[in-house]
FIFI-842212 format. One record per residue (C-alpha): residue in three letters; x, y, z. Coordinates in steps of 0.05 Angstrom, whole numbers, plus 5000, padded with zeros to 4 digits. Layout:
REM FIFI-842212
ALAXYZ/...
END
This chain:
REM FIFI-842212
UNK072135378589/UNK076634748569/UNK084434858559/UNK086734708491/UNK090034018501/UNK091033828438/UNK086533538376/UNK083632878384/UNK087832278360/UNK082532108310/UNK081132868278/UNK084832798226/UNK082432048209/UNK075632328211/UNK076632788155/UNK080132328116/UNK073631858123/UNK069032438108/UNK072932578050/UNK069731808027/UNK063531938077/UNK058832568049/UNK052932358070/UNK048732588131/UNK048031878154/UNK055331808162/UNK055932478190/UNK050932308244/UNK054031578267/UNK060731988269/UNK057932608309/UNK061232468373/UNK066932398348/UNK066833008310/UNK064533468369/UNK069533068425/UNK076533048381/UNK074833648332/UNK069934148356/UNK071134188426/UNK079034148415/UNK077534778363/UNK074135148406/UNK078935108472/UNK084135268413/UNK080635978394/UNK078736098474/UNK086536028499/UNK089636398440/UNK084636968457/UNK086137028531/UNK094036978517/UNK093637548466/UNK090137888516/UNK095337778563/UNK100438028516/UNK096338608494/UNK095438328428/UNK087838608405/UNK085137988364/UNK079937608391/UNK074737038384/UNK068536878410/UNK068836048436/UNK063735628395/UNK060836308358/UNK068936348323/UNK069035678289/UNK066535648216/UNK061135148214/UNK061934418181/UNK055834428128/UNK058134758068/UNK054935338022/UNK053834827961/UNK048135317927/UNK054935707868/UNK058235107871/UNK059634597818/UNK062234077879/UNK056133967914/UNK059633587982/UNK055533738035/UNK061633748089/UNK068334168089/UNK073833618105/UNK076734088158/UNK074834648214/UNK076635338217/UNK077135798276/UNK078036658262/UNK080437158321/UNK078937838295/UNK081438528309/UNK074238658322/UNK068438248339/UNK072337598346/UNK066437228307/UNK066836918244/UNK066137718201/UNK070737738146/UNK070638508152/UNK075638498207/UNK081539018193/UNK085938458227/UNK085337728233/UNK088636958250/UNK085636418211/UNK086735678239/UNK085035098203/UNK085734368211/UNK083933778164/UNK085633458102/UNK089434138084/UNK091134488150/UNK095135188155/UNK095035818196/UNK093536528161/UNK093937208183/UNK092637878145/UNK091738578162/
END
């Protein structure tokens, strides 16, 4: 498990490129840049707040890698038809800690083009 250290210094000029950039060929020549400064960052982000609720008795949870909404997104409704979400999300439910909307609790995190922290009960 990596401590949360921070996002990448180029996250959020990756999703301003993939704003520009939705194609898979893009995507792919930007990869590692998108799991080392996005992904990764996202991911130590959902483990730490999980173990220092946990600490403080606080009952939401997520689930590493398994808690961060995927990239790719569902174009089959949708009149915009971009393949990629220009930011990631991380959920830490009340109780699976996985990405379930059916949670009676939850903390949404997301970072990107338009980035803001929910929470709902």
């Amino acid at each position: 498990m990596t401590s949360f250290t921070g996002f990448g210094p180029k996250a959020l000029a990756f999703f301003e490129a993939l704003k520009f950039h939705q194609d898979k060929a893009w995507f792919e020549e930007n990869r590692g840049l998108y799991e080392s400064d996005v992904l990764e960052p996202m991911v130590a982000l959902v483990d730490d707040l999980t173990a220092t609720f946990a600490a403080r008795k606080i009952p939401l949870r997520g689930a590493g890698k398994r808690s961060v909404f995927r990239l790719n997104r569902d174009v089959r409704f949708s009149m915009d038809k971009s393949p990629y979400k220009t930011h990631v999300s991380g959920l830490l439910a009340l109780r699976g800690g996985t990405e379930t909307l059916d949670a009676p609790a939850a903390l949404y995190v997301q970072l990107g083009t338009e980035s803001f922290v929910g929470a709902g009960v």
